[in-house]
N, C-alpha and C positions, 0 to 999 in steps of 0.2 A: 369549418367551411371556409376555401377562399373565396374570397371575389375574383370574377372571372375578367378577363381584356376585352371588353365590348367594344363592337365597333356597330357605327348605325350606318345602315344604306340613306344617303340622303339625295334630294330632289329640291327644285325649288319648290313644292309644295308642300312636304312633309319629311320625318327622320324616320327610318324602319329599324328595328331595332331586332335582329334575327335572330332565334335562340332554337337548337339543334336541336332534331326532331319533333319541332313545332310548324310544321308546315314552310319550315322556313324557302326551300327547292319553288314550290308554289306560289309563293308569295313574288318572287324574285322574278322568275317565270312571268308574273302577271306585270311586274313594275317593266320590265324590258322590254313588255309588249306595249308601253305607253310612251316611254321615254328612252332615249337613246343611249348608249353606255357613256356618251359623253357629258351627258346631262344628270350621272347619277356619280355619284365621288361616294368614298367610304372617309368617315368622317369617326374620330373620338372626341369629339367636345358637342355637348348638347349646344343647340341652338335655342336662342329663347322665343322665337316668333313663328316657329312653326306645332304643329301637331305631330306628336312622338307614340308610334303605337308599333305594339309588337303582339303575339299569340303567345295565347296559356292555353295549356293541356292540364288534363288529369295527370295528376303524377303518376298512379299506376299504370297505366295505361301508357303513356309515355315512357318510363321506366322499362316498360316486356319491348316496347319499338326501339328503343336504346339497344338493349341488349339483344335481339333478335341483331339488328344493324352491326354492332361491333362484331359480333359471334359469326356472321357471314361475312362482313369484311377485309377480318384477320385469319378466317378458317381455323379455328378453335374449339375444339371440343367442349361442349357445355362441363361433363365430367370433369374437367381441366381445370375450370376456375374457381375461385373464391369467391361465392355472391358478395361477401361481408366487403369486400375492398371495392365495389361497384358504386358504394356511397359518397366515396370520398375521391377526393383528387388534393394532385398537389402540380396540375400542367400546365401553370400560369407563365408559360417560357414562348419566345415568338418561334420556336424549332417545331412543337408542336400544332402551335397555329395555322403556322404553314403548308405544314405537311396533312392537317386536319384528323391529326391523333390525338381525339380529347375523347374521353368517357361517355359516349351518350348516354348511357343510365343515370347519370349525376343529377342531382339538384336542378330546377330550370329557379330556383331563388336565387342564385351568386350573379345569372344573365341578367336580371332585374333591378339589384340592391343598388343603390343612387343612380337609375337613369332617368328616375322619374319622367316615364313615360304617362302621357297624358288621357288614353284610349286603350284598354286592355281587351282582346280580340279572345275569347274563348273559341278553343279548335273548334266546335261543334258549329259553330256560326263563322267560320272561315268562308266556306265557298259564298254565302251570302254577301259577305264584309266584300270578296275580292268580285263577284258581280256589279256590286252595288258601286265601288270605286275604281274596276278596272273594264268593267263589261268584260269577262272574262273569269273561265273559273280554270286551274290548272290543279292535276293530280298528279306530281312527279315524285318518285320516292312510295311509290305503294307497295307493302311489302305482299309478295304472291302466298297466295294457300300453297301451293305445290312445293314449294320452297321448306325443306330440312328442318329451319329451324321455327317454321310456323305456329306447331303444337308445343311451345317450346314451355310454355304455364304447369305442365303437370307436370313435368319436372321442379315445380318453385312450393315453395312453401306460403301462399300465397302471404297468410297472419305476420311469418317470419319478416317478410318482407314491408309490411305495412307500418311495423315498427320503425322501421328508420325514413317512414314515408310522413311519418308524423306531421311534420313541422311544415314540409312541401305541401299537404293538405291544409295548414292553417293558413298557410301565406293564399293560399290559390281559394280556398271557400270566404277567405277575407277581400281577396279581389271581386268574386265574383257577385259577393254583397255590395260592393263599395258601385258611388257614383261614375267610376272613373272604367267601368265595364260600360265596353260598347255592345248594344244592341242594334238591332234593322230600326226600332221604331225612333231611332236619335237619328239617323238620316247621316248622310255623309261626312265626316273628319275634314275632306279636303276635296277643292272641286278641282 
């Protein structure tokens, strides 16, 4: 596993810490509807005085929006790929970056591992999280039913798959135990 080049959206109120197809389009969406692009810098060094939060998804389920995303992207035949190589990466290069060819099927632990974010935002309670601190809820990046690669699960093996989901399920059922999971009923991060 590497660690990934994190970079955090920051504000003077808070550091957003975006991790790809975690809502991340929406979130971004909602910050720009508050604050002006001159008022947001992209930042690599954690700040210690502010509140650091970013969204976790289910790995599977984030995992099938990874690869739906790539697979329409790149226009790729499912039959074409190698699921086994969807687990790993090796695109810690800023060509990559750039250009925004990175794996979305990958791990969302490498996004995470020392940025000690301080508010961990579970997808399922996004649109709440971005009401509650943006007065606004955004859905950009929804993948359509009509869209090819929709029904794209019965193609998967789903168990096969679960296997290498392993560890992304311990880190993410370990967040979502921990004190450091935000809920509605903790009440706002940042005014």
């Amino acid at each position: 596993m590497n660690f990934r080049i994190f970079e955090l959206m920051e504000t003077e109120k808070f550091q957003y810490l975006g991790i790809h197809k975690n809502g991340s389009r929406s979130v971004m969406d909602c910050i720009f509807s508050v604050f002006t692009k001159e008022e947001v810098s992209v930042k690599q060094h954690l700040a210690t005085d502010k509140p650091r939060f970013c969204i976790i998804r289910d790995p599977y389920e984030r995992f099938i929006s990874g690869l739906r995303y790539d697979l329409l992207r790149h226009n790729v035949n499912f039959k074409d790929i190698n699921i086994k190589k969807l687990f790993t990466t090796n695109e810690n290069h800023v060509r990559n970056t750039i250009r925004q060819n990175v794996k979305h099927s990958i791990s969302q632990i490498p996004y995470i591992m020392n940025v000690r974010c301080s508010h961990y935002i579970d997808m399922e309670d996004l649109n709440i999280f971005l009401k509650m601190h943006f007065n606004k809820t955004s859905h950009l990046n929804k993948f359509e039913k009509k869209n090819k690669y929709y029904n794209i699960e019965k193609y998967l093996d789903k168990d096969e798959i679960m296997k290498y989901l392993h560890l992304d399920y311990y880190i993410y059922n370990s967040i979502k135990n921990s004190p450091f999971l935000w809920e509605w009923q903790h009440g706002r991060i940042f005014e």
